[in-house]
N, C-alpha and C positions, 0 to 999 in steps of 0.2 A: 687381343688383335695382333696378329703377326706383323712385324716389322721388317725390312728389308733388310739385306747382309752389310752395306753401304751406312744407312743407320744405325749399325749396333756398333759398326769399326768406329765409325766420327764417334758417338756418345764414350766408347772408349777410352778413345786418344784422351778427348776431352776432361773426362776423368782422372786418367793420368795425370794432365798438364797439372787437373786441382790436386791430385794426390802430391805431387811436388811443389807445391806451395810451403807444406807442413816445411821442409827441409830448407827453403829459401826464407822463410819466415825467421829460421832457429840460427840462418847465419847470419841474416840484418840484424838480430838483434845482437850476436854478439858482436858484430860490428859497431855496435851502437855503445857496448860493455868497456871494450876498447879505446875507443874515445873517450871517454868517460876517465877512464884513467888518466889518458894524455891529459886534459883539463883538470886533475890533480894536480899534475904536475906544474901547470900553469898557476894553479892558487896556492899551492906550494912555497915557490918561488916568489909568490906576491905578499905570502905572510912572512917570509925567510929575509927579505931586501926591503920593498917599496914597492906600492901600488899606481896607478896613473899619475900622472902631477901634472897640476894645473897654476902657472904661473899668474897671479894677480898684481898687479901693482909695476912700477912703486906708486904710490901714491904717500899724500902728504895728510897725517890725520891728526885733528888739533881737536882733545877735549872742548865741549863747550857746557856751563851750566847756565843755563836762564832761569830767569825769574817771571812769570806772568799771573794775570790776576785774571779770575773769573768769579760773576757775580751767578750764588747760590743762595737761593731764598732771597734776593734782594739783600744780599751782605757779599761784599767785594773780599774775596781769599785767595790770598796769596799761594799759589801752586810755583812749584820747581821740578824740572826738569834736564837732563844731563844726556848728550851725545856725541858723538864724533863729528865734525865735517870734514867733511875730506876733497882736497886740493888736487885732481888730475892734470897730469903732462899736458904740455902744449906739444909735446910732441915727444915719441917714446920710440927709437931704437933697439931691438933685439939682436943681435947675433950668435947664433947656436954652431957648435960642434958637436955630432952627435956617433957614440961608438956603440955597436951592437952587438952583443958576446952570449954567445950559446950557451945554455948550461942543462948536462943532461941526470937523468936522475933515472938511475935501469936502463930501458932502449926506447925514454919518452926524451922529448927536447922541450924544452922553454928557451924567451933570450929576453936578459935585463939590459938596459941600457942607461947609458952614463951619460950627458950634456954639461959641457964647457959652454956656459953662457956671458953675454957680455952684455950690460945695462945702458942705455944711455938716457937720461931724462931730462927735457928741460919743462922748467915752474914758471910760473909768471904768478907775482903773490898780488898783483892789484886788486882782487877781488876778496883779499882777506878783509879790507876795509867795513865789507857790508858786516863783520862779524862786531865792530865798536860797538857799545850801548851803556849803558847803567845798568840795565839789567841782566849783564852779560860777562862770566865770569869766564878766561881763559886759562885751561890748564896746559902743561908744556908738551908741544905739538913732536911727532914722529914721523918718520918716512917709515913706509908698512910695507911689506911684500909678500903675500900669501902666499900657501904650495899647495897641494893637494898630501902629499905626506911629509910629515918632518922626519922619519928616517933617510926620507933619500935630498937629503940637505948636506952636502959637501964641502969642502972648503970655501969660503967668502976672500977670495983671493984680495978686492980692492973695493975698497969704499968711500970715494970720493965726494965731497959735494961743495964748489966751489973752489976744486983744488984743494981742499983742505980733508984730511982723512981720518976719519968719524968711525967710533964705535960700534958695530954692530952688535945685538943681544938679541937671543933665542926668541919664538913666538914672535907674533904677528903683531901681539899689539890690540886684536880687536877681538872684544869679548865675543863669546858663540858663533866665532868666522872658523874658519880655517886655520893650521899652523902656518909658520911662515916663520920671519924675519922683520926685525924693524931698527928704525937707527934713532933714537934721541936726537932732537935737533935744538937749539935755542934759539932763545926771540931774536936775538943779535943775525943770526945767519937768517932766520924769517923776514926780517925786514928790508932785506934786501930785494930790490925788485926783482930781479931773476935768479932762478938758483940752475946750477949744474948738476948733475948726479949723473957720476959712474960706478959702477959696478962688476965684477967679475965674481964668479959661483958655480959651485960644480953641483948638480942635480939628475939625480938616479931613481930610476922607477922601471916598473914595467908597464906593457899596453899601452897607452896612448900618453902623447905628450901636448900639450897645449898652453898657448899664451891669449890672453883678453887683452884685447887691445883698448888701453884705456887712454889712450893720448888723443887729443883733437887729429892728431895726425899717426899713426901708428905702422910700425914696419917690422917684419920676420923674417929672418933670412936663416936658414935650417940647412947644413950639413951633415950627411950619415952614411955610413958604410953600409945601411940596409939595402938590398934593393927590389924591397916588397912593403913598400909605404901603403897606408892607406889616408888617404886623402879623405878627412869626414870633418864634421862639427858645422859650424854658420856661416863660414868660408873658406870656399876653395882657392887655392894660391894663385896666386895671378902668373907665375914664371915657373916652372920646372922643369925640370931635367934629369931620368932614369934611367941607367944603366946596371950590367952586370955590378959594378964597382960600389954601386950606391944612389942614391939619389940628391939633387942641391932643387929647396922651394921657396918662392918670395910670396910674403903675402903684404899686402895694405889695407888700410881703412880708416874710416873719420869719422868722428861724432856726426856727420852728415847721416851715417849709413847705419850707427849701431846704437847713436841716443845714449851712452853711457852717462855722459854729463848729467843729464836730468835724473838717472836714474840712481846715483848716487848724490846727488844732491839733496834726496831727502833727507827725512830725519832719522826714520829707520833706512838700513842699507840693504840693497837687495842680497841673496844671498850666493855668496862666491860663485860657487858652483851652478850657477843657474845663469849665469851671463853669458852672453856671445863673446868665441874666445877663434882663435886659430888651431887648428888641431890638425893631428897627422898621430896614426898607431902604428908599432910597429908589427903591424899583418901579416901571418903566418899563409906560403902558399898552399892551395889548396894541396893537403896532406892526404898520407895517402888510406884513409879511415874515409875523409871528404871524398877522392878519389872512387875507392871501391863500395861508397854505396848510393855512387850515384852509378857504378858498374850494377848493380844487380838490380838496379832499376830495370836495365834489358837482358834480364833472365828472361826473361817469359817469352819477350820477344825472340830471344836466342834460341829457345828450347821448343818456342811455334815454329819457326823455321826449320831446325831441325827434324821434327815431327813431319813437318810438309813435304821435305825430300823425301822421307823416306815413306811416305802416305804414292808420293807419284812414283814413287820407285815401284813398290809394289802393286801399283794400279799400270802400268805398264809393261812390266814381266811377271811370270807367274810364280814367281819366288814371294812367300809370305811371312811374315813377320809376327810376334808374340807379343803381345801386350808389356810380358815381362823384359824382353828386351827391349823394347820401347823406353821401359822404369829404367833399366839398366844404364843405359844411354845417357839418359835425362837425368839421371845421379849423377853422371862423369862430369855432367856440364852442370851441376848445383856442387861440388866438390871444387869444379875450378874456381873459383871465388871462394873457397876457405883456405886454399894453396896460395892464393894471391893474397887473402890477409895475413897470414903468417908466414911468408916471403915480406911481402912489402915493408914488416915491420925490422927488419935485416938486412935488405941490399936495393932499397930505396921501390918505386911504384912500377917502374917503366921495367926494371929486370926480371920483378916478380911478374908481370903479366907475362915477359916471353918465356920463363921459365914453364908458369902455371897453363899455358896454350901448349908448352911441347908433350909437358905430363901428359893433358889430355888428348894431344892426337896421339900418343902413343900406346894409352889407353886402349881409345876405340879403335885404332890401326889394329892392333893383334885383336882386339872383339871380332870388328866385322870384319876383317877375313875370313872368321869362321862362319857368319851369323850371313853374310853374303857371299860366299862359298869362290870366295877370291881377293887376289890381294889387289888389281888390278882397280876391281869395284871400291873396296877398303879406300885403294887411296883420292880415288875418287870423293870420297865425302871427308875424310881426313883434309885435305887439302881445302874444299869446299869449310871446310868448321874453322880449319887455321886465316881462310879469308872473315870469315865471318868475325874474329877474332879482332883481327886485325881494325875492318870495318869498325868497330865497337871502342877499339885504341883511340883513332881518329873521332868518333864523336866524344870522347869524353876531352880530347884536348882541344878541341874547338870549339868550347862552350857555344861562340854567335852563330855557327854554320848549322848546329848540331840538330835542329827543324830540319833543315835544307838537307843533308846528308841521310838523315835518318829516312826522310822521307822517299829520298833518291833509291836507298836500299829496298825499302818496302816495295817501290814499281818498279825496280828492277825483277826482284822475287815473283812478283805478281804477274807480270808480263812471261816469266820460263815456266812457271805453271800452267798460264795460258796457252803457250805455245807450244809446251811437251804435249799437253792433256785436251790441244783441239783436235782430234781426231777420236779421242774417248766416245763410246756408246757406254752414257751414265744409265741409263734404263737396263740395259744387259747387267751392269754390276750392281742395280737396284733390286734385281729381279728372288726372290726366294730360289734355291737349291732344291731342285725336283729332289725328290728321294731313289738312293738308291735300289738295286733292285735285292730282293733278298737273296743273300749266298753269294753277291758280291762285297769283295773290299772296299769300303769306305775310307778313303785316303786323309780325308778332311775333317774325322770322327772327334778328334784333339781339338782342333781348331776351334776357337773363341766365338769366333764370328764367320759361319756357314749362309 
């Protein structure tokens, strides 16, 4: 069944568009290659230094062995058993300084970071009471501090408790936890009804930083030269403040809101890393790997457009176009995105896009001048591709508008194809090509689609 000339151009184009698919397929992925790398570099650096840290404590952890009886078979046997109890703040002070320092490795970046911390805890021991008995043997109790790595465990500048300044010694102190720090305490300094603890420590890690607030009353106050914090974990800081310079963020909370008390008052203790903590990473902005393939996201859309000017170009003058030029075209603009990832990764996201938009209109500027048999038409779409360009700058740095904007383009486009192509007689250009007469020139002999 014969088809119209109208029909064979669209099915065309359209094949085109999928024929270049192959070629935007082969540079997301190595988009995807590249990354990949960078994210070496990140784990790198995380085996090279110190991974997350996660500050637990202090808290106060006093061996306890018991003695109980259960009757089996009607015979009363004596069982024993051996745990921790652990003694939480009545109220827990943190203060952080935190420095962020780049380190690169080829032309991929990471950054570790260093925190000067300062402890403040205060104890209330009245509740050690309930621990008396006869069948209740006390071993000597520790003040415990967990990390999340013990490499990135720095100087222990001050360890106060009571004014009086105490020992610290490696590990945490508590079998199958976490490493850490802990401080021998004696019953002498226990018995006192309230204890003081300060503390000072230098702690280094990468990715995310976090403290568990384990104090009935609990407080974070966080300074850093970053100023691309990510704000994540059980809670968000109640005060902050973001600038070029860095950012400063306050957090709080209470056994009200996070039930720690109970949850470490068991026997078994829940485990470190699992508790609701304050957290803040230090978040890389969106790079420009993130950048450009959320750019070739609007390939398609770029390269439809493209395709459509020049579909009404040639549906309005009788100048015609070749499928292969059409490829030709649609390669310069599946090319700009592989100039853009190998720029980007050299003179940062925003240069490489203006560099990688001049390459192409300069491109297609000298193509169709020939292919449009003027320079005048040339820059007419040269100029139209570098807005296009441009258009596509703006949705990617507008992540919230980038709906709004996007869609604004699309009915804009929508609307000049309208309005060039309301006076088209589409039936005329549907219509089959009478056949020439024999022993004339057939002009259109070449031509794809008659």
């Amino acid at each position: 069944m014969k088809k119209s000339p109208l029909f064979w151009k669209v099915s065309t184009l359209m094949g085109c568009i999928l024929l270049l698919l192959v070629p935007l397929f082969m540079v997301s992925n190595l988009i995807s290659e590249r990354a990949s790398y960078r994210d070496d570099v990140e784990d790198t650096l995380r085996q090279s230094t110190s991974g997350p840290q996660q500050l637990t404590g202090p808290l106060i952890a006093i061996p306890v062995t018991e003695i109980y009886y259960k009757f089996e078979d009607n015979v009363k046997v004596e069982h024993k058993r051996s745990f921790l109890h652990f003694l939480l703040p009545e109220s827990l002070v943190v203060d952080g300084n935190q420095q962020v320092e780049s380190r690169s490795i080829g032309i991929y970046d990471g950054q570790i970071w260093s925190t000067d911390l300062k402890l403040k805890a205060q104890f209330n021991t009245d509740k050690l009471d309930e621990l008396k008995g006869e069948t209740i043997t006390l071993g000597q109790p520790f003040i415990a501090v967990g990390v999340g790595d013990a490499r990135g465990i720095g100087a222990v500048k001050v360890s106060k408790v009571n004014d009086e300044t105490l020992t610290v010694e490696p590990g945490s102190g508590i079998s199958g936890q976490q490493a850490g720090i802990h401080i021998p305490l004696t019953w002498e300094t226990l018995n006192a009804k309230n204890i003081d603890l300060e503390m000072s420590l230098n702690l280094n890690g990468t990715g995310s930083f976090s403290v568990v607030p384990v104090g009935r009353n609990s407080e974070l106050t966080l300074r850093s030269n970053w100023p691309h914090p990510g704000f994540m974990g059980d809670y968000l800081p109640s005060k902050r403040e973001i600038s070029e310079s860095g950012f400063q963020a306050h957090w709080q909370s209470s056994w009200f809101a996070n039930n720690l008390e109970s949850q470490f008052s068991a026997i078994e203790p829940p485990e470190f890393r699992t508790v609701p903590a304050f957290s803040v990473t230090v978040a890389t902005p969106a790079d420009q790997y993130q950048l450009t393939d959320r750019a070739i996201k609007y390939a398609i859309l770029l390269i439809a457009l493209t395709f459509m000017a020049f579909f009404v170009y040639e549906t309005m003058t009788h100048l015609r176009l070749h499928p292969m030029q059409y490829l030709l075209v649609g390669l310069s603009l599946v090319l700009f995105y592989l100039v853009l990832l190998a720029l980007s990764e050299h003179v940062g996201f925003t240069p490489a896009w203006i560099i990688a938009s001049l390459v192409g209109a300069m491109m297609n500027g000298v193509y169709l001048q020939a292919v449009l048999k003027g320079w005048k038409r040339s820059a007419v779409f040269v100029v139209a591709l570098l807005g296009l360009d441009g258009v596509m700058w703006f949705l990617l740095r507008s992540e919230d508008s980038a709906l709004l904007l996007g869609s604004g383009v699309l009915a804009i486009a929508l609307f000049a194809v309208m309005y060039l192509t309301r006076n088209v007689d589409w039936y005329s250009l549907s219509q089959v090509k009478q056949s020439v007469p024999k022993g004339e020139p057939d002009d259109d002999a070449l031509r794809i689609w008659k």
